[in-house]
C-alpha positions in Angstrom: 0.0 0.0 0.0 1.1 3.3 -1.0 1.2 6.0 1.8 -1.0 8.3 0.3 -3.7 5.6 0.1 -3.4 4.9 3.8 -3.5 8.0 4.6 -7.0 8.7 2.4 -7.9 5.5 4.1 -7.3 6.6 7.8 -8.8 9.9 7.4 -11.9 8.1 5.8 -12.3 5.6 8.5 -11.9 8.9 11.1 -14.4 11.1 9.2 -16.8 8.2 10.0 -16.3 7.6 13.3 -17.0 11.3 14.2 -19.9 11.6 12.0 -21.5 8.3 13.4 -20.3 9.3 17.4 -22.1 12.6 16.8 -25.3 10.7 15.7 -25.3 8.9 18.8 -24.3 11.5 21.0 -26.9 14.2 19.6 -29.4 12.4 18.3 -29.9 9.2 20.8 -33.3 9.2 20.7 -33.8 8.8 17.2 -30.6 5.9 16.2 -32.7 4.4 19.4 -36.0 4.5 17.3 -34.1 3.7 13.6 -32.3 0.5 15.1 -35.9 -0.3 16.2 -37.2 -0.1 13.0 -34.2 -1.7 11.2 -34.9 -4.6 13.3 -38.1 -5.1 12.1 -37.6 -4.9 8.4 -36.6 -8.2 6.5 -33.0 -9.3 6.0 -33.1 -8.9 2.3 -34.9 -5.2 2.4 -32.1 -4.6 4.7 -28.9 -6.1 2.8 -30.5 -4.6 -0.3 -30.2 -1.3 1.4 -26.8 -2.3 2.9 -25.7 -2.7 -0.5 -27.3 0.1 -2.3 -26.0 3.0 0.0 -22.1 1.1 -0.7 -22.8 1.4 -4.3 -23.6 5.2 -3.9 -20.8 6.0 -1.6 -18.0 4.0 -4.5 -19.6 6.3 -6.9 -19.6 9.2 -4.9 -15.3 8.2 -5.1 -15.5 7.9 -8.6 -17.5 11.0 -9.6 -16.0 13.5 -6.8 -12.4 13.8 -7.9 -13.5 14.5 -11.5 -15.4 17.7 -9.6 
């Protein structure tokens, strides 16, 4: 791995843990009441979610650096 890569990688994986610790730290209440609903929905509703919001976020990294 090259260093630049890691270091995109790092700062990704940090960008995401303070953007999901915030959710949980403001917003309790509701990630309390979406985890209840994600619960309840099927497991293939919820993979095909799962795998719909990945497929966004690669093409968010394919489409932003041509920006």
């Amino acid at each position: 791995m090259s260093a630049p890569f890691l270091h995109y990688l790092l700062v990704a994986i940090a960008i995401i843990l303070v953007l999901e610790g915030l959710l949980y730290g403001l917003f309790t209440d509701s990630v309390r009441r979406m985890l209840v609903v994600a619960l309840s929905l099927p497991p293939a509703r919820l993979r095909a979610f799962g795998l719909g919001m990945a497929a966004l976020g690669f093409l968010l990294l394919l489409i932003v650096p041509k920006l």
